[in-house]
N, C-alpha and C positions, 0 to 999 in steps of 0.2 A: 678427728679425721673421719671421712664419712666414704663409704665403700670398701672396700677390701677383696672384696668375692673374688672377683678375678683376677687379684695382684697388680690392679689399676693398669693391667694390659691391655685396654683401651686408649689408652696414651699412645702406646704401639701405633694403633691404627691412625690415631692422628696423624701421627709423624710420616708415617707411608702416607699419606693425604697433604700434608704438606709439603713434602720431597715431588710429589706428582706435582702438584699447583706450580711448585717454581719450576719445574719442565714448560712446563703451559708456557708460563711466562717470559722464558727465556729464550723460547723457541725461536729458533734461526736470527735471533737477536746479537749485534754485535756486543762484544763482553769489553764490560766497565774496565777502565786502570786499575782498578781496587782486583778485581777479578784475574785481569793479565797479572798485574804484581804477586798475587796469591800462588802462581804456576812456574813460583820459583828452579822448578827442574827443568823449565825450558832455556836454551844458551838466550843469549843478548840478541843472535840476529836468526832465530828461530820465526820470527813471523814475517821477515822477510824471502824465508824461503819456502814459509806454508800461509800464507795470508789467509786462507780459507779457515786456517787456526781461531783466526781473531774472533770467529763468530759461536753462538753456539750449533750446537748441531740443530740442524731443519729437519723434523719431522714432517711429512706431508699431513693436509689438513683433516683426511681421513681420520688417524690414525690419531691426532688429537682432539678430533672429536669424541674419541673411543676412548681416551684419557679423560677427559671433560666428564664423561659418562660414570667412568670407574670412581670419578674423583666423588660425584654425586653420593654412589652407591656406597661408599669407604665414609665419606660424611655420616650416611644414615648408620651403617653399624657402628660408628662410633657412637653413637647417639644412644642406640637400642642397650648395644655392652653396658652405657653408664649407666642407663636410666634401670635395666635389670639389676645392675652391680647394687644401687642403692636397695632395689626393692629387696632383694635377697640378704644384703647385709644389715636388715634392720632399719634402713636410716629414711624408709618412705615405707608409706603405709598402699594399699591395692590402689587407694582410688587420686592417691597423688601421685603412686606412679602413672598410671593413664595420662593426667593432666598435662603434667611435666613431662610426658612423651610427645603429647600433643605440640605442647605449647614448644619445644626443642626441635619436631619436624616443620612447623610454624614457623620459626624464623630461620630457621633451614631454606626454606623457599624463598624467601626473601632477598 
């Protein structure tokens, strides 16, 4: 098992980066059967009386672009936390952390 340093709380960040992504995605988008069926706490004729329900909630486009932006920035400290986690914990040496920071903001851009 390779890192430890920071109790692999860089995972954390991922998952706030992931939760933010499917915002993006979902945005003002109407919600799947799978999705309605999951919102078991709604009665049978709940979307006939909130049709606006069915959808997800619409963020204006500002405001996801300001999400787009976080989402970037939440990517690279994931990146930075693991590539330190390794250097710190032994398991990368100075000059393969650089590389492998390199090469992880690299295909980050991509």
């Amino acid at each position: 098992m390779s890192g430890g340093a920071f109790d692999y709380d860089q995972y954390k960040i991922r998952d706030i980066a992931d939760k933010i992504e499917r915002i993006i995605e979902k945005n003002g988008r109407e919600k799947t059967k799978e999705e309605i069926k999951n919102e078991s706490w709604r009665s049978d004729d709940w979307y006939e009386k909130y049709p606006e329900d069915r959808y997800h909630y619409k963020y204006p486009d500002e405001v996801i672009e300001k999400f787009k932006e976080g989402l970037k920035f939440l990517r690279m400290a994931e990146i930075y936390a693991h590539r330190i986690d390794w250097l710190i914990s032994g398991d990368d040496g100075e000059e393969n952390f650089i590389s492998r920071l390199k090469k992880d903001l690299e295909k980050l851009e991509e």
